[in-house]
VOKE-886885 format. One record per residue: x, y, z of N, C-alpha, C in turn. Coordinates in steps of 0.2 Angstrom, whole numbers, plus 5000, padded with zeros to 4 digits. Layout:
XYZXYZXYZ...
end
This chain:
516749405456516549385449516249315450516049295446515649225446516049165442515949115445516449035445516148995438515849025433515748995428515949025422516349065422516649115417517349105417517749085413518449115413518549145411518849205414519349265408519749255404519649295398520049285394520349335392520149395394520549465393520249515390520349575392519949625391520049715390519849755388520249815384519849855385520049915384519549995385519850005380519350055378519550135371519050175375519350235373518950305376518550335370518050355371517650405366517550475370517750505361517650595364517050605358516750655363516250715361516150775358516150775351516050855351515550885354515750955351515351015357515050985362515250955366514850925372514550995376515051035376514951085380514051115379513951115371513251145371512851095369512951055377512350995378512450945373512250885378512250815375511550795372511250765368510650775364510450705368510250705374509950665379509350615377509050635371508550585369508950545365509550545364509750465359510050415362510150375359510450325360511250295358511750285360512250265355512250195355512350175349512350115349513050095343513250015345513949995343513849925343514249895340514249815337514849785338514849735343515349685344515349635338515749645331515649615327515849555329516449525331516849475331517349465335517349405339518249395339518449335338519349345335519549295332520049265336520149215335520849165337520949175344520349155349520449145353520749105357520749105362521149015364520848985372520648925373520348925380520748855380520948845387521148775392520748735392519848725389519548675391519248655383518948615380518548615376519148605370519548585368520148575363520348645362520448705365520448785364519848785361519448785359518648805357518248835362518248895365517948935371517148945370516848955373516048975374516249035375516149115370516249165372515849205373515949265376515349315378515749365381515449415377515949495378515549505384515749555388515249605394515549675393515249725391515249785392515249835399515549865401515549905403515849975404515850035408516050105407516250135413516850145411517250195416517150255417516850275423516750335426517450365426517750415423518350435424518250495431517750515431517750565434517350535445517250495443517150455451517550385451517750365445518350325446518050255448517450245445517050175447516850165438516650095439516450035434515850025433515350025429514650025431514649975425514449925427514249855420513749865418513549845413513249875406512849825404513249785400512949755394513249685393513149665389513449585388513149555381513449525379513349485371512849425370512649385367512449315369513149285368513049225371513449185371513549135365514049125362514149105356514749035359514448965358514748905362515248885355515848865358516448795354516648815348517048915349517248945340517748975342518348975341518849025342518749105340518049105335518149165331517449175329517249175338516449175337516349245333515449235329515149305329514649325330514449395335514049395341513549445335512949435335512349465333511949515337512149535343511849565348512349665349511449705348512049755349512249795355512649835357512549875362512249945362512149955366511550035365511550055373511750125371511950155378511550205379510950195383510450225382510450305387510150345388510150395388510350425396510250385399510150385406510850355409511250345403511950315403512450395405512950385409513350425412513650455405513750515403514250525397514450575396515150585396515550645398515850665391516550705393516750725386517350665384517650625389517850565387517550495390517250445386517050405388517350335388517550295394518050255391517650155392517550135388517350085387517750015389517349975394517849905393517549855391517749815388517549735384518049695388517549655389517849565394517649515392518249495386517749415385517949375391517649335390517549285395517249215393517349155395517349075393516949035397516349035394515749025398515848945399515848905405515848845407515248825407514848845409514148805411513548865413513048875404512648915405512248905409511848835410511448845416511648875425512248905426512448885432512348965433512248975439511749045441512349085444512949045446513449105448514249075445514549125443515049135440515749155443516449115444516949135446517449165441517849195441518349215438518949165438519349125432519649085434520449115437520449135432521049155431521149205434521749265437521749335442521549385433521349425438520849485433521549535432521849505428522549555427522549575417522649625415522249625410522949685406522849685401523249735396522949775391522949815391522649885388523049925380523149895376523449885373523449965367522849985368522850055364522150085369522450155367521750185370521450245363520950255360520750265354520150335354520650365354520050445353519950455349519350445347518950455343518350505344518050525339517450565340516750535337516250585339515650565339515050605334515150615327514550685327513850655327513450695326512650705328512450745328511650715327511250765325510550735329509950795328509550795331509350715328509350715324508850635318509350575321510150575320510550535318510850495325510950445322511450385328511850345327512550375329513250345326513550315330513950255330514250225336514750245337515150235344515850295346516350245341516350255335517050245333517350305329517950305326518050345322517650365317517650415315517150425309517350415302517950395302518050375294518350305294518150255300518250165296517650145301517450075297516850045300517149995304517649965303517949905307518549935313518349915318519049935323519149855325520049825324520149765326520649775331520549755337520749765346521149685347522049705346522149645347522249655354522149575358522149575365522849505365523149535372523949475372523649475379524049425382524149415390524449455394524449455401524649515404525449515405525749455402526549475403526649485396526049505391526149495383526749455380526949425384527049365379526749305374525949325374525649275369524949325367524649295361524149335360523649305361523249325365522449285369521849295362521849345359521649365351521349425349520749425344520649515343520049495343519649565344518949595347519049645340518349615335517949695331517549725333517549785331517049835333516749865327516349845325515949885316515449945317515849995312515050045316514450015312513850055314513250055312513250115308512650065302512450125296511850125298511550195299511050225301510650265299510150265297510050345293509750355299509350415296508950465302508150435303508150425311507650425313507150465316506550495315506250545317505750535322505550575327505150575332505150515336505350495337505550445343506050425345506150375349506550345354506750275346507650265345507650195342508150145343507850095344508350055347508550015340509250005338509749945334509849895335509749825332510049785335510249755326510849745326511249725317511649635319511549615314511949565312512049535305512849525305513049495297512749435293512349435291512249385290512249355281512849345280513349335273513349405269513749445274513849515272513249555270512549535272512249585273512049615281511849665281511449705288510849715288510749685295510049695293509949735302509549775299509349845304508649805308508449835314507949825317507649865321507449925319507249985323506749985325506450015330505850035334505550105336505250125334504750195336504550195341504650215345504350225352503750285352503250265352502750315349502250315356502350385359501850375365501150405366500650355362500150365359499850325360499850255363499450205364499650175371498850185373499050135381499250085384499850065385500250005389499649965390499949905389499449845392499149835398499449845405499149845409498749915411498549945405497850005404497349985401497249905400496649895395496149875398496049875405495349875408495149945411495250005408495250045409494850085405494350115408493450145405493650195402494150245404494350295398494850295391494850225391495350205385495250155383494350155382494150085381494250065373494150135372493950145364494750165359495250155364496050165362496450085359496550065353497050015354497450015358497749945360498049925365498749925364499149945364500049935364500249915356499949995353499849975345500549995345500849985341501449985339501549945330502249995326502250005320503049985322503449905317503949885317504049895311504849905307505049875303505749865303505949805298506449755298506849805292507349815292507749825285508449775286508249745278509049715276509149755271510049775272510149785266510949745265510949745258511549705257511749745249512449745249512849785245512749765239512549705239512349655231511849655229511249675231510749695233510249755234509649755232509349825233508849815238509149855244508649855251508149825252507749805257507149775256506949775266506249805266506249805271505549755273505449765280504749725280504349765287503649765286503249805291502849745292502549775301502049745305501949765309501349765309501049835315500749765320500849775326500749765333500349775337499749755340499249795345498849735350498549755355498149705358497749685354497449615355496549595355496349655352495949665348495349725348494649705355494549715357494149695364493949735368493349725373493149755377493149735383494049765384494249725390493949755397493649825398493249845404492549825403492149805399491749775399491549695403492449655402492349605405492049555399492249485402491949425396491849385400491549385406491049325410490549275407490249325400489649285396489649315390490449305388490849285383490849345379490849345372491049415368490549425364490749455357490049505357489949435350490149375348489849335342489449295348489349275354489049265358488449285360488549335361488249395365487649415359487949405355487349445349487049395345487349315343486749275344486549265350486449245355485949255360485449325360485749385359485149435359484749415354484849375348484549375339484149345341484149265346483549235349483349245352483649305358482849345361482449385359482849425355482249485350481549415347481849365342481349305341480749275347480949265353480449255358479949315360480349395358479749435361479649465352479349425347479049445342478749505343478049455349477649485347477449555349478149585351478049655352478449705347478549665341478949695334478549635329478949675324479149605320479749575318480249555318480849525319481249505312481649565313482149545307483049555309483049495306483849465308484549535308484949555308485649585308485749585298485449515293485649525288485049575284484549545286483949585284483849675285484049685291484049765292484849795289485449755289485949765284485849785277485449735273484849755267484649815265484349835273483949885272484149965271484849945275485350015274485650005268485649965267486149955258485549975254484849955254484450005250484450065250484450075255484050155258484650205255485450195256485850205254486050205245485650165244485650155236485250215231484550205235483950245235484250305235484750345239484750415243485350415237485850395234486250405227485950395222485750355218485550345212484750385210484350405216483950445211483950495210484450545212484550625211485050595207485250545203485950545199485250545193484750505193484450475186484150535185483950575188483650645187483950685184484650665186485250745183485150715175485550635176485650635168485150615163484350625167483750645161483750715161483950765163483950815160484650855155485250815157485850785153485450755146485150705145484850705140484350725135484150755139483650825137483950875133484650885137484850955134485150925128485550885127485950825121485350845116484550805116484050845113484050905110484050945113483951015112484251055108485151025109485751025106485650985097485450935098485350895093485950875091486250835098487050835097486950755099486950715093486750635092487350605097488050635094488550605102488450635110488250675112487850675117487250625119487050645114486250585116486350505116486950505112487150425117487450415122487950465121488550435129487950475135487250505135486650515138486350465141486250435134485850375138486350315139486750325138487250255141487350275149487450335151487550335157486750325162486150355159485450365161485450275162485450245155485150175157485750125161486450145164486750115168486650125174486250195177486150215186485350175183485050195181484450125181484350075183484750055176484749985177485149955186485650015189485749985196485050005202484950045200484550055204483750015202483649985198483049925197483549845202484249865201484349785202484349795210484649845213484649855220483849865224483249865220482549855224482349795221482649745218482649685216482849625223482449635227482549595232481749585237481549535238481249515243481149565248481549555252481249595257481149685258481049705252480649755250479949745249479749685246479049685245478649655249479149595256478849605263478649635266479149705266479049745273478649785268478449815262477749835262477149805263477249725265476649705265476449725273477249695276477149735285476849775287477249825281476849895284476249915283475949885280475349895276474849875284474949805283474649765292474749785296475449835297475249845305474949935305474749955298474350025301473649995305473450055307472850035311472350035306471749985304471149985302471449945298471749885295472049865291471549795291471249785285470749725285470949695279471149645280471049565277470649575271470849515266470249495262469649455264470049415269469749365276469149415280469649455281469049515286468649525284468749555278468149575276467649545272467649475272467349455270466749425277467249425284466749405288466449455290466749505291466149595293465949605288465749585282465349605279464349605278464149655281463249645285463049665279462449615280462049655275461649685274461649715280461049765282461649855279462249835281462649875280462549955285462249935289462149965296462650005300463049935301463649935305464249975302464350035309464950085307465850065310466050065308466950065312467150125312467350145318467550205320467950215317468350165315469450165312469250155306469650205301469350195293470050155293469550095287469850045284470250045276470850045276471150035273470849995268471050005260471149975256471249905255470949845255471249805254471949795250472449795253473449775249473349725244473449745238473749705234474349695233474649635234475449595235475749625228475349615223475649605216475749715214475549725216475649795217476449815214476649815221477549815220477749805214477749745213478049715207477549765200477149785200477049825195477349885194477249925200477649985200478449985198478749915202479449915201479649905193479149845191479249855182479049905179478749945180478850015177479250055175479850065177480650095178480850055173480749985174481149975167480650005160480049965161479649985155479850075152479750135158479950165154480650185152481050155158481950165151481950115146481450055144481650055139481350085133480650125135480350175129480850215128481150245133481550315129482250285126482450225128483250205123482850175117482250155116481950145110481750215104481650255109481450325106482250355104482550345107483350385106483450345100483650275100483750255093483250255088482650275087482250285081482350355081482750405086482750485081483450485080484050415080484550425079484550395074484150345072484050305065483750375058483350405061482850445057483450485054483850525061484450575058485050555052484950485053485550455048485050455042484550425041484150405035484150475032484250535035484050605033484650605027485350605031485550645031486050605024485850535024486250485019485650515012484950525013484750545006484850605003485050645006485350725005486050715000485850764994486650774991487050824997487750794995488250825000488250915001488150924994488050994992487651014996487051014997486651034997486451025007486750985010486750955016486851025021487351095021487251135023486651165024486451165018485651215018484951185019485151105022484751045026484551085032485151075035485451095042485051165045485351215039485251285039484451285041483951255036483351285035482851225040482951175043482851145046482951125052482651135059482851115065482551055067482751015068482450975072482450945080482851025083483151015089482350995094481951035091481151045094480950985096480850935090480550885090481050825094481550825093481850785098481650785103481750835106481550885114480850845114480350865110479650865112479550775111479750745108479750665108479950645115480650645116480850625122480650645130480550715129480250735136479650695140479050725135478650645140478850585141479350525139479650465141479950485147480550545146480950545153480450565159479850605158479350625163479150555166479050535162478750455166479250415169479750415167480350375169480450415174480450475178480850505184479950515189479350505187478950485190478950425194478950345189479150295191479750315196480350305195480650325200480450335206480250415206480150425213479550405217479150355214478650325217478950255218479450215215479650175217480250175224480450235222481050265228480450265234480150285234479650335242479250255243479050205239478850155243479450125248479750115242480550075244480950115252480850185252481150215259480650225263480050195264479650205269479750115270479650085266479749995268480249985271480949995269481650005273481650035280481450105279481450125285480850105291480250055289480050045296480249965295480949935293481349875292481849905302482149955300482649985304482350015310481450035310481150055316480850015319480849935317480849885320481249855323481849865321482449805322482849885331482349945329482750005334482149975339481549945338481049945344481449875348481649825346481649775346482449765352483049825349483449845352483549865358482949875361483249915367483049895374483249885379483849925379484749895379484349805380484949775380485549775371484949785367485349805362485749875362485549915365486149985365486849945369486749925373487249905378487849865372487549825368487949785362487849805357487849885356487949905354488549955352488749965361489250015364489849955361489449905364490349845366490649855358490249825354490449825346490949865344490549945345490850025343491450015348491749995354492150005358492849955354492749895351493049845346493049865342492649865337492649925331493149995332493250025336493650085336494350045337494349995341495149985341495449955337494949915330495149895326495149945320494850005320494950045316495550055315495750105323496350135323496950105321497050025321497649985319497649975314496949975308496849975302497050025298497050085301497250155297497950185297498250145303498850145307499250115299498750045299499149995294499050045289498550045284498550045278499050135278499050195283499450245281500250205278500350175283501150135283501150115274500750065273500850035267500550085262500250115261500350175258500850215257501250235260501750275260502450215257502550155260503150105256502950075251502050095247502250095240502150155236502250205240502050265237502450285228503150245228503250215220503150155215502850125219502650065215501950055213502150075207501650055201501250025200501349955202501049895204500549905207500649895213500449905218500049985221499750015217499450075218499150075212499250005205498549985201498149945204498249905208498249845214497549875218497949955222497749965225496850005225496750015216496250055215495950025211496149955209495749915204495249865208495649815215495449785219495349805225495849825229495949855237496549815237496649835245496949785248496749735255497149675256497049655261497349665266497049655274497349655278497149605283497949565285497749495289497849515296497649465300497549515305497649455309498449415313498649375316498649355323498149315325497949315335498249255336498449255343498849195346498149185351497849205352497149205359497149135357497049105366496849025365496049025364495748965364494848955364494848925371494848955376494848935385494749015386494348995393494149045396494349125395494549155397494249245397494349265389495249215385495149235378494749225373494349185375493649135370493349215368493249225375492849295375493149345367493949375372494149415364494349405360494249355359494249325351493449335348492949345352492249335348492249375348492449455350492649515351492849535345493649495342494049515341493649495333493449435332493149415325492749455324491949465326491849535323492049615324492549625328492749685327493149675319493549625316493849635312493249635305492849565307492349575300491949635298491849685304491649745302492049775301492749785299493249805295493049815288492749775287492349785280491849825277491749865281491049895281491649985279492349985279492950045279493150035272493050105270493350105263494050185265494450185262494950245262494950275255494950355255495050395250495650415252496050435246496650475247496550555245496550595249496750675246497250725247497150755244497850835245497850855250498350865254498350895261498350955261498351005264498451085262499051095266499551075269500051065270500751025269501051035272501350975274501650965283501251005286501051015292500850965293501150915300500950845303500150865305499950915307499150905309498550925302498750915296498650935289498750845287499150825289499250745287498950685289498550705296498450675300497450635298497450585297496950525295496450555296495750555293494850575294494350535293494150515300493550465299493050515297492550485292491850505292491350465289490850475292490250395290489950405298489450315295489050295300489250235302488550185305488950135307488850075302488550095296488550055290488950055286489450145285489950155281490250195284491050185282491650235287491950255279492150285280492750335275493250375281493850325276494650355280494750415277494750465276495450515270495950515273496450495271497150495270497350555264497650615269497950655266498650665264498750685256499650675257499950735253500550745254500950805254500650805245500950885243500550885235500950835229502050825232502250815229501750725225501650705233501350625232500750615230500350645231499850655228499750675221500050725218500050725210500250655206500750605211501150555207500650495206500050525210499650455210499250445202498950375204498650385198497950405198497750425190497150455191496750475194496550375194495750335197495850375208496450355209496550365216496450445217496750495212496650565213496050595215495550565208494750575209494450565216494750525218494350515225493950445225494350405221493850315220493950305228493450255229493550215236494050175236494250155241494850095241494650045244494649985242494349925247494849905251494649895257495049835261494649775265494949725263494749655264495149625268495049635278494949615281494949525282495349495286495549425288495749425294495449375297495849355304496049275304496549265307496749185305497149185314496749135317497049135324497249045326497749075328497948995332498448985338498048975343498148985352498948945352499248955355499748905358499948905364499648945368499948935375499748885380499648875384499348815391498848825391498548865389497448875387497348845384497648845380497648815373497548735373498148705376498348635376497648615380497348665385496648615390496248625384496148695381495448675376495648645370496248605368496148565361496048475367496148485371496048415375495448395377495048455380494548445385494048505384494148535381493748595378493348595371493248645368493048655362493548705357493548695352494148725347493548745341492948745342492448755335492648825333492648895336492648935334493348965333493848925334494548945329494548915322494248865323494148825317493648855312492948885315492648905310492948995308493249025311493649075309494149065304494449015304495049015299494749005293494248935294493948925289493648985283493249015287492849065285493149145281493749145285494249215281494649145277495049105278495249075270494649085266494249055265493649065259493649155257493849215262493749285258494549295256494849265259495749265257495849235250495549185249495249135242494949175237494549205241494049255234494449325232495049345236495049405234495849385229495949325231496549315225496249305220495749275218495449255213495149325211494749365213494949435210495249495207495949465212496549505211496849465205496849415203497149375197496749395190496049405190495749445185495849495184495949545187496149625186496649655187497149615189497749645191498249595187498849615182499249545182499749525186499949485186500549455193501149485192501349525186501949575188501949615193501149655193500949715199501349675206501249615209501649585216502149575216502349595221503249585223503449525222504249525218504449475219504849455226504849395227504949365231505449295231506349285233506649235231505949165233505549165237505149095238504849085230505049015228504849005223504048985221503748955228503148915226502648975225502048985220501749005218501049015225501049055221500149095226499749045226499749035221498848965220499048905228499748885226499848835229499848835236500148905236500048935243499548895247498848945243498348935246497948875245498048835242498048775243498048715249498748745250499048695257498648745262498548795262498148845268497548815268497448795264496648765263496648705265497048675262497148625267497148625275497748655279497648645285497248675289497048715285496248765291495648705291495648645287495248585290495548515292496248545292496548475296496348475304496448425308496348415316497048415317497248445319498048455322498148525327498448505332498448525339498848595336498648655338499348705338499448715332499048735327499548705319499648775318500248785318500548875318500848875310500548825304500848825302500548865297499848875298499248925296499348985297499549005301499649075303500549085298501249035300501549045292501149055287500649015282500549025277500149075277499749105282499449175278499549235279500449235284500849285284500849315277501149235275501849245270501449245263500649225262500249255257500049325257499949325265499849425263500349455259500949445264501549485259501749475251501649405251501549395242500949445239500349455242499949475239500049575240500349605243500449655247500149695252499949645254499349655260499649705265499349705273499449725277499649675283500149665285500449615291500049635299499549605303499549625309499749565314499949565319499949535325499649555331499449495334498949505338498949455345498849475352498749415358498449455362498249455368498249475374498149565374498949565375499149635374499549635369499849595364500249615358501049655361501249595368501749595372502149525370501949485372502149435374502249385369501749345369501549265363501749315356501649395355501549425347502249445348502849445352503549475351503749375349503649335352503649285351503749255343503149265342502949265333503249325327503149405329503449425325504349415323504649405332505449385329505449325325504949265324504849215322504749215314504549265311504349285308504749325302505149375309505849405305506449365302506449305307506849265304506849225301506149205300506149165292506149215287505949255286506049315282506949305279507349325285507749325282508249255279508049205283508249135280507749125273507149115273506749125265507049175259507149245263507349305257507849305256508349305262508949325261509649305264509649215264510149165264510249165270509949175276510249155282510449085284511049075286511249015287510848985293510748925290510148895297510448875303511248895303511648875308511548935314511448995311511449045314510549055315510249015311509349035310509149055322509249015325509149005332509549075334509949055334510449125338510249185336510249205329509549255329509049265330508549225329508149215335508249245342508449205345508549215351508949295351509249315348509549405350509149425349508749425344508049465341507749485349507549405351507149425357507449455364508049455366508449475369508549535368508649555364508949645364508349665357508349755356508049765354507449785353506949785348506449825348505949795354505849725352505249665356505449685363506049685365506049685373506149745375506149795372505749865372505349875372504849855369504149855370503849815377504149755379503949735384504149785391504649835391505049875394504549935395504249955389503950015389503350005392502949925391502349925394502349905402502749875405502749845413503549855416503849935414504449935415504949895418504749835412505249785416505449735408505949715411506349695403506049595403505649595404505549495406504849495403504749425398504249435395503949395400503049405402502749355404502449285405503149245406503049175404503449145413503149075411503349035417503848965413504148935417504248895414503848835411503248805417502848795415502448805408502148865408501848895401502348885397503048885398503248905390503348805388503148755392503148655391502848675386502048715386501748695381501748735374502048785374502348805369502548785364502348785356502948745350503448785354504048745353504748755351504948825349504748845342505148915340504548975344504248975349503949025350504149025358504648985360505148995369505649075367505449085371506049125371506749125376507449135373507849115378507949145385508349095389508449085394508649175397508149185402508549255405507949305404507749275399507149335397506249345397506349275404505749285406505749265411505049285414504949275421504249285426504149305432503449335433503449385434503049425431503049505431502449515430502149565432501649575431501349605426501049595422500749625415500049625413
end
């Protein structure tokens, strides 16, 4: 044994197995809770002991000890309570009786690396407890009895003349977990439990696979947590956050940094070889797809509803012929205001200039002989008239507004008719006169003009955009395809986490009302959490990672019926280009009927993307000293400003019942306020940015992401960081206990599972050096790191 622990005493119970015989369901886990022990008593320290349970399991059948587990250490309580759980994973020995030992033990001196036994290892057994175990494929029970939740183990000395004290044992409440692997880890914290499960889902590449060229286009070590409290007094509350690498092009490398880099430096080469294009920026050919786009909807719509209005005519059906042209003069009127821009009437001037034969007013005033002798082989274009455009373009209005003028003089004429007619006699009005003709015949010519107009405005407009797009494609190549891969290669692994997200929060509020008018009135947002320092290789994935996430914007999500309820009938559909993405999210029928209307129809849903990053490792500490910090600063700044806009959107449209309540009393505005404040303060490390735009997203019901490296390390750091103030702000954790949850959080459980599954090894990658520069709440305890490779 080791010379820093005294015994205190220690005790087995047996677990039995049903049906063992027909197999043990090898993919689970059992898991159990050392809730407590009481009335302890130590030699040192006034009887106040440093306790710490250790587990272990007797092989009855080889007759040997195999040590297991161990609790945290809970310093100066007679009647400590241990937060840490045990989980006896699969690869664990287990028979059809399994016999358990618990050792507490009196920890002298945590820092001290080997440990003695003080006292002789003689021990009393005071009960042995057969109990059973049932189960199922989904389910996970702890070995206690199946009808009480507390098992109290009194433990005496070995001559049992004194009582050394009592050991709990609590089962866990668990419901069913599906398709994965789940690790528990529970603690009381003022009679409530709070659960901490993990899905093991083997679908995303481990971290040390992300310089890897066939999985470039794969997030990195994505992963979907969530936190359940529940308390008896209480109505359950749970909390999600999905987990992934940098979005990056980690086999690409960042020697000459990332693609916000990379692609203003291309923007000022394309500018130096003009003169072999003509040069138009990322926002201008952006323009030209949102016309062209606009162009390719709106004029087969204004077509349809002038013939819609026609027939309304024909019908001589007055309510028709308005809700006709209310809808005619609403796609108009967008579509006048979408070629209401500049740079459509540039690029027909462009285009105009670069045909061949193209002469000036200039030109032609200087090749003009007078002999008129002289022939040019190249026929000469038209002199261009600038002011052109602008007339063709005011056309469309002039003619919608003949015909809404014309509709109200033959709906004025129909009243006047019908108000000087006796009532009597107004049937045999009707009867002997049609005037269905003459409507028909008035309106027709107007709409003919207007769907002319149109399409002569439409075909200038999609040839001006399109050689907008066959310059900015001349100008591209071929360094531009290269940065074009890298983009699409960040863009896909930000999609994928994006879609990850919004299914999830889809589905937990699949009954809230709220928040499903929220979700089709404005969108949602999604924050998107980096710890990446601004120093070397991460400068790189962070430029990476900023536009992969701004192009997040460019995704909208439909929701539709599945034709099942078959897992590959459910399963996410991108479709689009690289200007527009559409997710469909399909859902079983029950949920889908339950939705609202606007969402059934197939409305788009917006998502409003944010990145809010703040480095804090030893990178970090060189670049806010001796480096540059402009572009974490101008990133935070820049997403608060759309985090700002979309509350001030969602306060107009949505009222403040649709968001969840929340015990934090301070209001949203003010939230944002203090966030706006510190994203322009000068302060080293300020992670208190990243608190306020967690804890706004969830106000607002956003989507939670984290984010580092590999979404290992500095993000298991933060989201346990996270979890506990959750539970200290929601729901009364004593701040006595705030740290020691903390620290079990990062100790057992899902985070160090995750670190387990990526570099089969239980040790976050830190030094102690690296963790000097760390804030404070982002060390993890002692034991649970070290050097590994990652």
């Amino acid at each position: 044994m080791h010379d820093n622990k005294s015994f205190l005493c220690f005790f087995l119970f047996s677990v039995h197995f049903l049906n063992l015989a027909d197999g043990f369901p090898r993919s689970l886990r059992l898991s159990c809770r050392l809730s407590a022990c009481r009335g302890l008593v130590s030699a040192l320290r006034d009887g106040k002991p440093n306790a710490v349970v250790q587990v272990a399991v007797l092989d009855v059948r080889e007759q040997s000890l195999l040590a297991f587990s161990c609790t945290e250490i809970v310093q100066g309580t007679r009647d400590p309570l241990f937060l840490t759980g045990v989980t006896f994973p699969p690869d664990c020995p287990v028979f059809e009786e399994m016999v358990v030992k618990l050792s507490v033990y009196d920890v002298k001196d945590k820092s001290s690396e080997t440990v003695r036994l003080v006292t002789p290892p003689t021990a009393f057994f005071p009960h042995y407890f057969n109990s059973f175990l049932p189960f199922s494929s989904h389910a996970l029970l702890c070995p206690l009895l199946s009808q009480i939740s507390l098992l109290f183990c009194v433990c005496r000395s070995s001559d049992d003349l004194a009582t050394v004290g009592t050991v709990v044992v609590s089962r866990l409440k668990m419901g069913e977990i599906e398709d994965g692997e789940a690790d528990h880890i529970t603690a009381d914290v003022k009679g409530q439990k709070v659960g901490l499960p993990y899905l093991n889902r083997n679908t995303s590449p481990p971290s040390c696979s992300k310089a890897q060229k066939s999985l470039e286009f794969i997030p990195i070590n994505l992963h979907t947590q969530r936190m359940r409290v529940t308390c008896p007094r209480q109505t359950d509350a749970f909390y999600d956050v999905i987990t992934v690498g940098a979005p990056a092009a980690h086999f690409h490398g960042f020697k000459s940094g990332g693609l916000q880099r990379l692609l203003s430096r291309y923007e000022n080469e394309k500018k130096s070889t003009a003169y072999q294009c003509i040069y138009y920026g990322p926002e201008q050919t952006a323009k030209a797809r949102e016309v062209l786009s606009s162009v390719a909807q709106l004029q087969p719509l204004i077509t349809s509803l002038s013939d819609r209005l026609l027939q309304a005519a024909q019908q001589h059906s007055a309510e028709g012929l308005r809700d006709g042209l209310k809808a005619l003069a609403d796609k108009t009127e967008q579509f006048v205001h979408a070629l209401k821009d500049e740079l459509v009437k540039g690029a027909l001037l462009a285009l105009h200039t670069a045909r061949p034969g193209y002469v000036s007013r200039s030109q032609t005033q200087t090749h003009s002989s007078p002999s008129g002798n002289h022939k040019d082989p190249i026929p000469h274009h038209k002199e261009y008239d600038e002011e052109e455009w602008d007339r063709v373009w005011a056309n469309v209005a002039k003619s919608l507004n003949s015909v809404i003028a014309m509709v109200d003089k033959l709906q004025e004429q129909d009243n006047n008719k019908q108000d000087s007619v006796p009532e009597q006699a107004l049937a045999d009005v009707i009867t002997s006169h049609n005037p269905a003709g003459d409507w028909r015949e008035q309106l027709s010519p107007l709409l003919a003009s207007l769907r002319e107009s149109v399409v002569e405005v439409a075909g200038r407009a999609q040839r001006s955009m399109t050689f907008v797009l066959l310059q900015e494609a001349v100008c591209s190549i071929p360094q531009g395809l290269s940065l074009q891969q890298r983009r699409d290669v960040v863009f896909s692994q930000a999609l994928a986490a994006l879609a990850c997200g919004f299914v999830m929060r889809l589905y937990a509020g699949l009954e809230d009302k709220g928040f499903l008018r929220q979700l089709h009135l404005v969108g949602v947002v999604a924050q998107f959490e980096s710890l990446l320092s601004t120093y070397s290789e991460e400068i790189g994935m962070l430029e990476d990672m900023e536009t992969g996430i701004s192009d997040l914007s460019r995704v909208t999500f439909r929701i539709t019926e599945a034709k099942s309820d078959e897992p590959g009938d459910l399963q996410p559909i991108v479709s689009g280009r690289r200007d527009h993405y559409t997710v469909e999210v399909p859902l079983p029928r029950q949920a889908f009927e339950a939705l609202p209307e606007e969402i059934q129809e197939g409305k788009p849903l917006q998502v409003y993307p944010v990145l809010f990053n703040v480095g804090i490792n030893e990178q970090q500490t060189i670049a806010e000293r001796f480096g540059d910090i402009s572009l974490q600063e101008r990133i935070n700044q820049r997403n608060f400003d759309v985090l700002d806009g979309y509350y001030k959107s969602l306060s107009d449209k949505v009222p403040s019942e649709c968001l969840p309540c929340f015990q934090m009393q301070t209001d949203i505005k003010e939230l944002l306020e203090t966030l706006g404040q510190n994203v322009v303060t000068k302060k080293r490390k300020n992670v208190e940015i990243l608190w306020l735009a967690g804890t706004i997203c969830r106000r607002l019901n956003g989507i939670r992401f984290t984010s580092c490296k590999s979404a290992k390390d500095r993000t298991s750091m933060s989201v346990t960081l996270e979890q506990c103030a959750l539970l200290r702000d929601e729901h009364q954790l004593n701040k006595d206990y705030f740290i020691r949850a903390l620290d079990c959080m990062r100790r057992e459980g899902c985070r160090i599972e995750n670190v387990q599954k990526n570099i089969k090894c239980r040790k976050y990658a830190f030094n102690m050096l690296q963790l000097m520069a760390f804030p404070k709440c982002y060390r993890p305890p002692e034991g649970t790191y070290g050097k590994v490779d990652s």
